[in-house]
FIGU-86315 format. One record per residue (C-alpha): residue number from 1; residue in one letter; chain; x, y, z. Coordinates in steps of 0.1 Angstrom, whole numbers. Example, Ala and Ser with C-alpha at 12.3 -4.5 7.8 and 13.67 -1.06 7.14 Angstrom:
1;a;A;123;-45;78
2;s;A;137;-11;71
//
This chain:
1;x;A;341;179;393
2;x;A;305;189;400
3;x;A;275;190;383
4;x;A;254;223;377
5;x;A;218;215;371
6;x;A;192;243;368
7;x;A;153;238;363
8;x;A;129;268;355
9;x;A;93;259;364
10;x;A;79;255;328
11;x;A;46;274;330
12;x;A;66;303;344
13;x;A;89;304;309
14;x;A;58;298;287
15;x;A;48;339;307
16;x;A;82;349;292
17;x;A;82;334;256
18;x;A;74;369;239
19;x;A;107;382;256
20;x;A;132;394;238
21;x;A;160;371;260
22;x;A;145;333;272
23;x;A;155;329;314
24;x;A;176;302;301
25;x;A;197;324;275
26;x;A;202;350;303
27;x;A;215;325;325
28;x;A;235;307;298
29;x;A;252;343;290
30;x;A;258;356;324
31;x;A;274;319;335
32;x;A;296;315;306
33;x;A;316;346;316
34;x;A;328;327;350
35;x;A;363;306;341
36;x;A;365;268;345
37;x;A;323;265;335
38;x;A;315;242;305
39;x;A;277;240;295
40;x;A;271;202;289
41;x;A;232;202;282
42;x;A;206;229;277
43;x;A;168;229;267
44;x;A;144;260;271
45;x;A;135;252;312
46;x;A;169;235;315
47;x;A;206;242;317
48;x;A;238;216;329
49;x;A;268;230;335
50;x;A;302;217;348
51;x;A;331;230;367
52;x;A;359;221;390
53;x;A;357;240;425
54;x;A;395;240;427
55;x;A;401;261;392
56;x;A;364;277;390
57;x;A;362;312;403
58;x;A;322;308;411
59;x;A;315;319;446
60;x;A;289;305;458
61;x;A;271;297;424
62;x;A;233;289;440
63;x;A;233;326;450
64;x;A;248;340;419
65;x;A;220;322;400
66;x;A;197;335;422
67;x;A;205;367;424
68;x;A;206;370;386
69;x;A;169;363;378
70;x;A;160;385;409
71;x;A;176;416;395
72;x;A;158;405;362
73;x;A;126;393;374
74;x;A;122;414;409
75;x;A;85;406;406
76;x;A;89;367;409
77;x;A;104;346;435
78;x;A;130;328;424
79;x;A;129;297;452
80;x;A;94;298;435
81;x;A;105;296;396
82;x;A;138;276;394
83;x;A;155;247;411
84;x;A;191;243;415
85;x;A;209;213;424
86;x;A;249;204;427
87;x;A;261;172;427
88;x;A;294;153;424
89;x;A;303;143;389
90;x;A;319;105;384
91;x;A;350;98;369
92;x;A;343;85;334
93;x;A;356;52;323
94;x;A;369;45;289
95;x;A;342;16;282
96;x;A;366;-3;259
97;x;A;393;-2;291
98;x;A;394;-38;309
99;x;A;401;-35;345
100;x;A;435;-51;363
101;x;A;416;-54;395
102;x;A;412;-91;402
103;x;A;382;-80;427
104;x;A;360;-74;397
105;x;A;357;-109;392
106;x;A;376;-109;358
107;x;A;395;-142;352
108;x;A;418;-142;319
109;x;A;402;-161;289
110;x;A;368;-153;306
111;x;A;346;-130;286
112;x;A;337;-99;306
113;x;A;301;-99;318
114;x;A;284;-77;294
115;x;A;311;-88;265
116;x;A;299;-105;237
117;x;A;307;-140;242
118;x;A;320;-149;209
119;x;A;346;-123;204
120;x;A;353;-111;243
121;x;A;346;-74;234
122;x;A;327;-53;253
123;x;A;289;-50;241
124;x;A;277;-20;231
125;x;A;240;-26;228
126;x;A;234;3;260
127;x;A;258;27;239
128;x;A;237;26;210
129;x;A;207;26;228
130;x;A;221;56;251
131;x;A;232;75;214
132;x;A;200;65;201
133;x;A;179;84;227
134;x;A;202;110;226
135;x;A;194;116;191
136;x;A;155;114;193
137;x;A;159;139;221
138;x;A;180;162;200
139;x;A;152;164;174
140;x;A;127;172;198
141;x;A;148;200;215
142;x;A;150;213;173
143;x;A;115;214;173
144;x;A;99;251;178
145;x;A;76;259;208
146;x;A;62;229;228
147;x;A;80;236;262
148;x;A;55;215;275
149;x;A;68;184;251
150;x;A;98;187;255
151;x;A;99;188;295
152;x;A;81;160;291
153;x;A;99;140;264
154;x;A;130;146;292
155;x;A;110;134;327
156;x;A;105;101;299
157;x;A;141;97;290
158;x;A;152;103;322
159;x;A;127;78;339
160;x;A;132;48;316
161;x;A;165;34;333
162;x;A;147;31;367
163;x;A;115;15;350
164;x;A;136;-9;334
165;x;A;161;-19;362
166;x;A;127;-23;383
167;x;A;109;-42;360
168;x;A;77;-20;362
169;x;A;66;-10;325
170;x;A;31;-11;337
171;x;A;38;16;358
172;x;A;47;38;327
173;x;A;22;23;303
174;x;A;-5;32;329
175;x;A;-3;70;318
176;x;A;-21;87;290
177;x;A;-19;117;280
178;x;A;-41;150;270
179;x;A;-27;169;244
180;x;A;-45;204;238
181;x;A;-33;216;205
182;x;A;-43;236;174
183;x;A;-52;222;140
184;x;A;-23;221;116
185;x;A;5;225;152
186;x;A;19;196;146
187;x;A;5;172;162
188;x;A;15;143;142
189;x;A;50;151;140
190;x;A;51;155;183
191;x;A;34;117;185
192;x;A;60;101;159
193;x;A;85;118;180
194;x;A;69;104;210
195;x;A;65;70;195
196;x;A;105;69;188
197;x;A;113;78;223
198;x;A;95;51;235
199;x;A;113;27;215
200;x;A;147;41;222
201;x;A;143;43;254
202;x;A;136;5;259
203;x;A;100;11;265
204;x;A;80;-1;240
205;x;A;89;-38;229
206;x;A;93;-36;193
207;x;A;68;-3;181
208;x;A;46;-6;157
209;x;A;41;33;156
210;x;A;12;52;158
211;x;A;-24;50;151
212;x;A;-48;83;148
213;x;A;-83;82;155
214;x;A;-110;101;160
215;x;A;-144;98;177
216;x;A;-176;105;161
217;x;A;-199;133;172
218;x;A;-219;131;205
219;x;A;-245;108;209
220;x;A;-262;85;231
221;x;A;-249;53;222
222;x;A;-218;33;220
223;x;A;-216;40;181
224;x;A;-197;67;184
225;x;A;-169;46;197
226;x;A;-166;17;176
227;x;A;-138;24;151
228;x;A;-120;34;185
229;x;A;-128;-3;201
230;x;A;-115;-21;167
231;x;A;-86;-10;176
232;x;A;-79;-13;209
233;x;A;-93;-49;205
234;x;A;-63;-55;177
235;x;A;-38;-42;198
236;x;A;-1;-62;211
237;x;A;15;-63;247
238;x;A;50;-70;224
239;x;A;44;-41;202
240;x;A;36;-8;218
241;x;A;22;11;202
242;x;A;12;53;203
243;x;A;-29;56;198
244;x;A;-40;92;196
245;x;A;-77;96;201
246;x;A;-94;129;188
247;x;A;-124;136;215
248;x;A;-130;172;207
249;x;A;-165;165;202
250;x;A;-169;150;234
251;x;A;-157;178;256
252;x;A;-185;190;272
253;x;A;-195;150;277
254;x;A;-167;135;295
255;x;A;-189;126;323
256;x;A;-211;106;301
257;x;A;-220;68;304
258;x;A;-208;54;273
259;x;A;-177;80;273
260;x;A;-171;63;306
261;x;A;-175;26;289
262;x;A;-150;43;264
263;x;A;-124;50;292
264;x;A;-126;12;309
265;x;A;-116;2;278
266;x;A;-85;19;274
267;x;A;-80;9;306
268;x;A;-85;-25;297
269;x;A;-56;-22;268
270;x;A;-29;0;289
271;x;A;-3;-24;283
272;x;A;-8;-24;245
273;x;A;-12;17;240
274;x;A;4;46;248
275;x;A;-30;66;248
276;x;A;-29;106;238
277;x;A;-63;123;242
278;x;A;-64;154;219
279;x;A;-88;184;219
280;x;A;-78;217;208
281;x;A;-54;243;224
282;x;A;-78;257;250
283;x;A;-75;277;283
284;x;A;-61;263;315
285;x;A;-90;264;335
286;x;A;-112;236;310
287;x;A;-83;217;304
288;x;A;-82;206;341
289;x;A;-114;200;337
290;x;A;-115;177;311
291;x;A;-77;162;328
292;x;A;-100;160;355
293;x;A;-130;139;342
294;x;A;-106;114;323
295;x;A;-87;108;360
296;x;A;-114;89;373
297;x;A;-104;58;354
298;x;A;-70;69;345
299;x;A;-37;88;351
300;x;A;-36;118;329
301;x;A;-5;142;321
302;x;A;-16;172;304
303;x;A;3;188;276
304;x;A;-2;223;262
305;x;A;9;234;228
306;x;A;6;271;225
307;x;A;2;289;186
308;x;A;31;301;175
309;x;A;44;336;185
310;x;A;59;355;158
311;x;A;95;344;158
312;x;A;83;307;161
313;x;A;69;311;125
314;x;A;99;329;116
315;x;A;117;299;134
316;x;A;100;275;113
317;x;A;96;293;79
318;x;A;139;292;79
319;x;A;143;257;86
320;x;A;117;250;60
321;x;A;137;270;36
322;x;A;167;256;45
323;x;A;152;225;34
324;x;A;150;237;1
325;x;A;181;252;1
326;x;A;167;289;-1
327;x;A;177;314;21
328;x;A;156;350;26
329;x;A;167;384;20
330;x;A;160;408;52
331;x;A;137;430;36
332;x;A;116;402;29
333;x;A;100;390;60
334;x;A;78;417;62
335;x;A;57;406;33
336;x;A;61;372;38
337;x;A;39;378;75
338;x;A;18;393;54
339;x;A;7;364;33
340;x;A;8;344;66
341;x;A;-17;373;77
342;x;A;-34;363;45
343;x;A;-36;330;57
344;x;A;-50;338;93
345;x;A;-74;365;80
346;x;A;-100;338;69
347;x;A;-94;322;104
348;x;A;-85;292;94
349;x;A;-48;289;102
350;x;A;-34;256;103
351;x;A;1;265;117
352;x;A;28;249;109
353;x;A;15;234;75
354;x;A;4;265;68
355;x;A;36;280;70
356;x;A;49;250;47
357;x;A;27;258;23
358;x;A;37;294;20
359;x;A;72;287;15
360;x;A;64;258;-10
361;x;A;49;290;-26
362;x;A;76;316;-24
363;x;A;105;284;-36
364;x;A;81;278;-70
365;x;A;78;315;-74
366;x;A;119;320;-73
367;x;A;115;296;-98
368;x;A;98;312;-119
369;x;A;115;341;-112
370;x;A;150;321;-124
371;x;A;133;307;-155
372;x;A;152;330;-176
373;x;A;183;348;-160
374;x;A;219;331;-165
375;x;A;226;332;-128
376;x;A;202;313;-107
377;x;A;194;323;-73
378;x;A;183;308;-43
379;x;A;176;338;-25
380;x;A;140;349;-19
381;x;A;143;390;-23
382;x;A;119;415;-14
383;x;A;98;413;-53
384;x;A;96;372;-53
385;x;A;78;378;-16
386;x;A;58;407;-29
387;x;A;49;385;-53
388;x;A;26;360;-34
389;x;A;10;386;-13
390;x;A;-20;396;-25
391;x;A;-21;431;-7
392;x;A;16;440;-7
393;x;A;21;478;-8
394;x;A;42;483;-32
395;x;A;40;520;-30
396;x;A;67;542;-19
397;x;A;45;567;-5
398;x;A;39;573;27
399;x;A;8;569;50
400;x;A;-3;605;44
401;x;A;7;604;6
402;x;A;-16;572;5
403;x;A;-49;589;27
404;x;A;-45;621;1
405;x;A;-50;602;-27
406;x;A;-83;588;-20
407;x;A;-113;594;-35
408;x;A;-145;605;-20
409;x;A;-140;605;15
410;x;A;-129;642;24
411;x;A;-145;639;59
412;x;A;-127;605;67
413;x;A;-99;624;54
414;x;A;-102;652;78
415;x;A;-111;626;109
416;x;A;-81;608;103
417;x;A;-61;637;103
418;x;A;-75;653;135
419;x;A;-67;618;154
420;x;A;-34;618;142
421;x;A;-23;653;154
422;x;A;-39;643;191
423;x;A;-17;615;191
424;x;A;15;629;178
425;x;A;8;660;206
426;x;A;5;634;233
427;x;A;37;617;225
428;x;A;56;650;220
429;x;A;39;667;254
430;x;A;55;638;282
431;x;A;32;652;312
432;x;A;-1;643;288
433;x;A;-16;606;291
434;x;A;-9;591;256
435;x;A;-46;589;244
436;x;A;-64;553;241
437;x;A;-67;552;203
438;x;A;-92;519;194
439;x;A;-114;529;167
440;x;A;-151;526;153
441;x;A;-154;526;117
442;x;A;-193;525;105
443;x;A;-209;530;71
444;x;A;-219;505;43
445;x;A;-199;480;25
446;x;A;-175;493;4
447;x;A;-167;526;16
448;x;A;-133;530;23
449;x;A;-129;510;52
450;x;A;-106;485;52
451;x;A;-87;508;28
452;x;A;-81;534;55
453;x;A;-75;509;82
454;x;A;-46;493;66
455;x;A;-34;531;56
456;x;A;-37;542;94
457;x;A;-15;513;108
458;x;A;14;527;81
459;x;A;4;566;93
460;x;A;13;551;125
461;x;A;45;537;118
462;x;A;57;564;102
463;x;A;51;583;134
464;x;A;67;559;155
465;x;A;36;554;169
466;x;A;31;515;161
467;x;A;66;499;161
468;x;A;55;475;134
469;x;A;23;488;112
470;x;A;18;457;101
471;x;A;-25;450;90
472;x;A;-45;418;105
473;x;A;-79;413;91
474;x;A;-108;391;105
475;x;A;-142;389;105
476;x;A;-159;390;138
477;x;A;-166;352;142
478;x;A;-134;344;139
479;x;A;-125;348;169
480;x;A;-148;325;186
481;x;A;-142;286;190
482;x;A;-164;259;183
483;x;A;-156;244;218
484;x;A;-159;259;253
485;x;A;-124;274;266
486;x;A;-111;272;230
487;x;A;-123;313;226
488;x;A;-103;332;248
489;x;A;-71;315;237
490;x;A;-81;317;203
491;x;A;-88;356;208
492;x;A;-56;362;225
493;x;A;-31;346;196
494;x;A;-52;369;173
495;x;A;-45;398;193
496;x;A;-9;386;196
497;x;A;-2;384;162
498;x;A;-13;422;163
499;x;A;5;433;184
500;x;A;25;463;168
501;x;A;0;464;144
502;x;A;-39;472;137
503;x;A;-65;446;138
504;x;A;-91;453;118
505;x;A;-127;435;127
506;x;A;-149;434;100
507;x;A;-187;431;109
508;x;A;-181;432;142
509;x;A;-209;434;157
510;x;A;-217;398;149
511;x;A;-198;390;182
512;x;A;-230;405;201
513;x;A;-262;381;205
514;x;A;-287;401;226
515;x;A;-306;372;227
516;x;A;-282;360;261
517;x;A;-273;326;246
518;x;A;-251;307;269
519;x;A;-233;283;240
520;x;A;-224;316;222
521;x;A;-188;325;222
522;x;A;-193;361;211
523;x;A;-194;376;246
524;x;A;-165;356;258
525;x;A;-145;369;230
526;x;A;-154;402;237
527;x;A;-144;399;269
528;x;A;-111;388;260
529;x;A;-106;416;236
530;x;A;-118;445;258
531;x;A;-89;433;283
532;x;A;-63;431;252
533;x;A;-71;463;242
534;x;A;-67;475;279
535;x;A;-32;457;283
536;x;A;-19;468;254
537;x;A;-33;503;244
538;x;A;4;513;233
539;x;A;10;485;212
540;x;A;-21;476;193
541;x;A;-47;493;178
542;x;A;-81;477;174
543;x;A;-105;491;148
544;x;A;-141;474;145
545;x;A;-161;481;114
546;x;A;-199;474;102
547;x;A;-230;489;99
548;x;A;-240;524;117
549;x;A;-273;510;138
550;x;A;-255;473;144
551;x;A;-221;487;156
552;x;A;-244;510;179
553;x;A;-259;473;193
554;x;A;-231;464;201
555;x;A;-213;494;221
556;x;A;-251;498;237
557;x;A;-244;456;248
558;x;A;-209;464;257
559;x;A;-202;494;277
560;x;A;-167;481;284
561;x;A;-158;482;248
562;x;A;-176;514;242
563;x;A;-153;536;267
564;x;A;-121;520;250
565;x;A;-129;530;216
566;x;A;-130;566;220
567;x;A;-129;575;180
568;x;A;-159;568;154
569;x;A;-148;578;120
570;x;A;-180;577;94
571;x;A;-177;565;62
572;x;A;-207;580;41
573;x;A;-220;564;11
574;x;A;-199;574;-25
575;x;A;-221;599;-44
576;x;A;-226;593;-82
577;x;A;-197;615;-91
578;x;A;-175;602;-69
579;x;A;-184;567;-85
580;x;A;-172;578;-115
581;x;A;-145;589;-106
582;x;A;-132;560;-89
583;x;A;-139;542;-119
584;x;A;-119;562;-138
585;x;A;-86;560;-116
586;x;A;-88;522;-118
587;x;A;-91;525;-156
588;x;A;-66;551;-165
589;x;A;-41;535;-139
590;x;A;-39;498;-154
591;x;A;-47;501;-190
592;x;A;-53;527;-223
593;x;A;-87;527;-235
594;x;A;-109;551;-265
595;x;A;-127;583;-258
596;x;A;-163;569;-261
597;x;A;-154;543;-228
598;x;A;-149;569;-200
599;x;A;-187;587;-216
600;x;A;-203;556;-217
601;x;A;-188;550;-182
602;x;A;-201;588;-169
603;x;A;-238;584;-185
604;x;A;-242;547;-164
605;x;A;-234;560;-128
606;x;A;-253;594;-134
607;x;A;-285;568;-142
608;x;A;-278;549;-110
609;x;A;-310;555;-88
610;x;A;-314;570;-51
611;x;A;-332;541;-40
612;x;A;-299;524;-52
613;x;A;-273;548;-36
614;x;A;-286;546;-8
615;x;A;-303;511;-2
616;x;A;-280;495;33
617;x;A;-268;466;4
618;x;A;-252;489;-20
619;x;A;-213;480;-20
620;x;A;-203;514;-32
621;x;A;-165;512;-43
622;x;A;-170;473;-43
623;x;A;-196;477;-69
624;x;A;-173;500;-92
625;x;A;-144;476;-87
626;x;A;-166;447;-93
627;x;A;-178;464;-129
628;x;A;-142;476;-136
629;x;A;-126;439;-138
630;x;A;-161;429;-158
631;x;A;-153;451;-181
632;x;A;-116;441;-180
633;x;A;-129;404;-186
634;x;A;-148;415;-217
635;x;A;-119;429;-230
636;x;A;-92;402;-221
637;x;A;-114;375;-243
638;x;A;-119;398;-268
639;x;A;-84;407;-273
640;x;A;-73;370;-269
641;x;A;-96;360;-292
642;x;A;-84;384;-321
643;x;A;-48;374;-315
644;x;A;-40;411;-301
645;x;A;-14;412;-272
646;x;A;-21;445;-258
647;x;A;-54;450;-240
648;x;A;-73;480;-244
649;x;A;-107;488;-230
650;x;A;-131;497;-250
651;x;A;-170;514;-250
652;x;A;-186;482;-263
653;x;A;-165;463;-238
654;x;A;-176;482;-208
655;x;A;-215;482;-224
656;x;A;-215;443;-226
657;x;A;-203;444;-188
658;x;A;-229;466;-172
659;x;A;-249;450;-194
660;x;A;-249;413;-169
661;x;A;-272;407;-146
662;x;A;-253;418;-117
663;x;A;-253;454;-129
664;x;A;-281;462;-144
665;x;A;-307;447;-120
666;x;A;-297;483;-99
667;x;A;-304;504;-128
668;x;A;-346;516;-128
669;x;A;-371;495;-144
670;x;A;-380;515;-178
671;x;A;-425;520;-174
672;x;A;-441;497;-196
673;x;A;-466;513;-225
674;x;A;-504;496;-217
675;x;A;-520;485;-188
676;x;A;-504;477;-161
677;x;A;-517;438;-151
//
């Protein structure tokens, strides 16, 4: 028998990880069509195989292997990306078998060595210990993403026999690592798994688990360290023990003193900790740097935990709901990423739990949703989703339908229509570049804005021009980190995300400081954007929004940027009609309400002043919506307050609302009879 073993370099697979086939799948679906192969073992970089030479009909297999991710991958070298290595595979022994050969040194009523000596039988201590491992390994392997993690919970496993036969733990205690991962990724569910696999491995005496710190903000003193010291100071040379040490705010001070002190101190307690620096998931380039600094004193193995990619979240939303015993309905994913999207839009995404915490949502909302039918279900449809997204479309219309029945914005109509016809006669005329289509969307707040972004990504899918149509929404500091490299990765997973889709960047031009200051992010992110949009100008559209003279600024600072976003669509202020009538649609399409409501309504916007119209603050539709759910409000406590279930709006209800402070500070001062003091 031999043994098949195939190793994919594991920053090469991380390239491939939005594919829709893994290297390893391809192989793993090509190989099992040869007889007389059995897969014994498989990760994402990895894949063991067996066969017999005499039965398989393999050829020679090296080549076959090769030759497969050649015709796949012709623009990578394969001696470059993957290893493959045969070897001769033992006979297995039965380990309960006792052997008849007297050279073993066997005598009869002689325990065997390795038996226990009370009742003769075999021990099975290395068994357990060999199942045990096996287990913790399993888990890991379940977990989604981490290639990085899992390689290296593997090299660990695989190492611990010879570090124990050679008696040199210090040689494995003697490596910390650097662990470069997002807020809410995970990270304490990879360093309890790490912390088992110690232990089951024979590495760790007995382990006491793991301890998280963190280190306090720069400064010039020891201080900063001290909780960290009290620690190490407490620690066990019996009882490993996993100690993960936050130094995000010491990133760009590695090279410091005290931070240095810091380090001899670990040092000091290698036999005692298993140390893991963590900073967040930042670019390749820093992280060396920072692997670098923390070599002088000790070994470092970096590990990098990427955000997840779309079918990662999917990955983990299903195992949370098979948790729960829920299962989802396929109509329903879309609007589930959209709450997710929710989630992001604020850009504070904490991964993982934040994906937990959205299907915590969507389980209590089924049951709500069970509260009063006969047959319960455990199936999250399409309406419970829709349910706990707070911008779910639940319109049948289409993208057009949608734009048409606006009101107020005729010319953004018109634009919108005139890019739309470009694009649909690029992709129907094959010899004409398909145009680059990033937008510019200026005017005041409230205009329309993010209301025709959102309706241009679903124009778009219904011309099969976006293959998603999906609606991302962040302001323009989200996209910058609060350490150096942590930008352009963060930039890119946003973009990611989009991909598909339309990525809408509200007040964009805060990304621009003119003022050339070098601990700003903006122009880093920028950067990172302009070559996303470059890359994939098929496959994502970016529309940036804000004020006229601002988003100027910031093409003016950004010439790059400028040339990719061919299209400017202008969103004029609402006129005092227009007002109105927006008003009106919201009312007429929620509730009933009296004649005098709609008058009272009609008399208040015509009194709006010019200075207010036009004034750069006014928040045009935001302003009617916010005095439309005032008025609501007035309503809803007087109707709950007169026992009446059914709410209807009324002319002293809207009256009391644009009555508050919020409203009628934009109405004209009335002139005062006297002297004016």
């Amino acid at each position: 028998m031999k043994k098949l073993t195939i190793e994919f370099d594991g920053a090469w697979v991380l390239q491939h990880r939005d594919d829709d086939e893994l290297p390893i799948a391809i192989l793993k679906n090509e190989l099992s069509k040869l007889s007389g192969v059995q897969e014994k073992d498989s990760s994402l970089t990895s894949l063991t195989l067996v066969f017999d030479e005499q039965k398989a009909d393999t050829g020679d297999i090296t080549e076959l292997i090769k030759k497969l991710i050649a015709d796949r991958y012709p623009q990578d070298k394969s001696d470059d990306i993957l290893s493959v290595e045969i070897v001769d595979v033992p006979e297995e022994k039965d380990v309960n078998q006792t052997s008849d050969d007297p050279s073993s040194g066997e005598t009869e009523g002689k325990p065997q060595s390795g038996s226990d000596s009370q009742s003769g039988q075999p021990k099975e201590d290395g068994l357990k210990t060999d199942n045990k491992t096996a287990g913790v390994l399993q888990k890991i392997d379940a977990l989604v993403g981490a290639l990085e993690f899992k390689r290296l919970a593997h090299e660990i496993a695989d190492i611990a026999d010879e570090v124990k036969r050679t008696n040199t733990q210090e040689v494995f205690t003697n490596w910390c690592y650097l662990f470069s991962i997002g807020d809410g990724c995970g990270l304490t569910t990879y360093l309890d798994s790490l912390a088992e696999l110690i232990s089951s491995v024979g590495l760790g005496g007995k382990s006491a688990g793991v301890r998280e710190e963190s280190l306090a903000p720069y400064r010039e003193s020891l201080e900063p360290f001290e909780e960290v010291m009290r620690t190490l100071n407490v620690g066990n040379s019996k009882s490993l023990r996993v100690l993960c040490v936050d130094i995000s705010e010491w990133m760009n001070h590695t090279d410091n003193h005290y931070f240095k002190q810091f380090l001899r101190a670990v040092e000091k307690h290698a036999n005692e900790f298993i140390v893991v620096f963590r900073i967040p998931f930042v670019d390749k380039d820093v992280l060396a740097k920072i692997r670098y600094s923390l070599s002088d004193l000790l070994s470092v193995k970096t590990v990098s935990f990427p955000p997840l990619n779309h079918d990662e979240i999917q990955a983990c939303a299903v195992s949370e709901f098979d948790r729960f015993g829920f299962s989802v309905v396929k109509g329903a994913w879309k609007f589930i990423f959209e709450r997710i999207a929710e989630e992001k839009s604020d850009g504070k995404f904490y991964g993982i739990n934040t994906v937990k915490k959205v299907v915590r949502e969507l389980v209590y909302q089924k049951h709500l949703s069970n509260i009063n039918k006969t047959h319960k279900s455990s199936q999250i449809t399409i309406n419970d989703a829709k349910a706990v997204t707070g911008n779910a479309n639940s319109s049948n219309l289409s993208g057009m339908e949608q734009l048409d029945k606006l009101v107020g914005i005729e010319s953004v109509k018109k634009r919108v229509e005139e890019i739309i016809a470009q694009i649909e006669m690029s992709i129907q005329d094959g010899s004409a570049q398909r145009p680059c289509i990033h937008m510019r969307f200026v005017g005041n707040p409230g205009t329309g804005k993010t209301t025709v972004a959102r309706i241009i990504g679903r124009i778009l899918k219904d011309k099969g021009v976006l293959r998603v149509g999906a609606f991302f929404e962040y302001g323009g500091r989200d996209f910058c980190g609060r350490y150096v490299g942590e930008t352009a990765p963060k930039t890119t997973s946003i973009c990611r995300d989009a991909y598909g889709s339309v990525l809408f960047i509200d007040e964009a031009y805060s990304l621009y400081r003119a003022d050339d200051d070098s601990r700003d992010f903006g122009r880093e992110a920028i950067d990172t954007l302009i070559a996303e949009m470059e890359n994939h100008r098929n496959d994502l559209v970016v529309i940036m929004a804000g004020y006229v003279d601002d988003m100027n600024k910031l093409m003016k600072g950004n010439l790059g940027l400028a040339s990719r976003m061919p299209y400017t669509i202008e969103f004029p202020n609402f006129t005092r009609e227009q007002l109105y009538e927006i008003f009106k649609s919201m009312v007429n399409e929620k509730f009933k309400c009296d004649s005098g409501l709609l008058d009272a309504a009609r008399k208040f916007f015509d009194g709006l002043p010019d200075e207010t119209l036009s004034s750069k603050e006014f928040s045009n539709a935001r302003y009617v919506r916010n005095l439309f759910e005032r008025t609501w409000a007035k309503a809803a406590m007087r109707c709950q307050l007169s026992g009446s279930a059914n709410v209807t709006l009324t002319r002293e209800d809207f009256e009391q609302a644009s009555a508050d402070k919020d409203f009628i500070s934009t109405m004209p001062k009335k002139a005062r009879i006297g002297f004016n003091i």
